[in-house]
N, C-alpha and C positions, 0 to 999 in steps of 0.2 A: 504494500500500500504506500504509495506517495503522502508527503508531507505537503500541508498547504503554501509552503514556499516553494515547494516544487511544481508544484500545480500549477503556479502562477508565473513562475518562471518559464512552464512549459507554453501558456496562454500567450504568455511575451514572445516569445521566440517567433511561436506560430504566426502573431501578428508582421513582427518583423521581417521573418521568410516572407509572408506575401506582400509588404513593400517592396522587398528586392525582387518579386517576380513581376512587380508591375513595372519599376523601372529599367527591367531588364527586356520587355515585351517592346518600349518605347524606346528603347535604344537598339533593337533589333529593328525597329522601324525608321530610325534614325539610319542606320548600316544599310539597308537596302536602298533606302534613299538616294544615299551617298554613291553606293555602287553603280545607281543608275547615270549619276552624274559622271564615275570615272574619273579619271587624272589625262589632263591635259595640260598647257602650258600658262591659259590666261583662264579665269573665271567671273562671272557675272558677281553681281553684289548677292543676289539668291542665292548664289551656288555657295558664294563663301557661309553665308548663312548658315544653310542646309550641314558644313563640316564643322562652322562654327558650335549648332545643337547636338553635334555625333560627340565630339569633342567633351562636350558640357558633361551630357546624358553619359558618358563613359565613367567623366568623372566621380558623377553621383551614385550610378553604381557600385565601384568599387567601395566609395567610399559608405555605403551601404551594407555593405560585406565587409569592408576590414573594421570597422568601427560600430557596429549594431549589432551584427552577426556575430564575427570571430571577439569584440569584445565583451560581449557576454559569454563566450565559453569560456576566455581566459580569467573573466570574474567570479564563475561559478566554480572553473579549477583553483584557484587562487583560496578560495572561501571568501572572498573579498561579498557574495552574493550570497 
């Protein structure tokens, strides 16, 4: 049987995974985008745009994962949680 700090901890997590599946769904939307645009030499102000938000959305991702994700496991290993 789980403890209610676990419980809650699990709730947390749960929540947190599906922030990072949602910023991850919109930065795959971002990546296709961009793919469609491709590399070439000059680009439109849209276009910079469009690597501008891949760029961003990449960022938030990760930082969804190293920071919300990974550092609630490190808190929960730590007992710091």
């Amino acid at each position: 049987m789980i403890t209610e700090k676990e419980r809650l901890l699990q709730l947390e997590l749960k929540r947190r995974i599906s922030s990072l599946k949602k910023s991850a769904n919109v930065l795959s939307e971002a990546v296709e985008l961009c793919k469609e645009i491709g590399f070439k030499e000059e680009y439109t102000t849209e276009e910079y745009t469009a690597y501008d938000a891949l760029t961003s959305r990449f960022a938030r991702t990760v930082d969804l994962l190293t920071q919300k994700i990974f550092g609630v496991a490190l808190n929960v290993g730590t007992g710091i949680i």
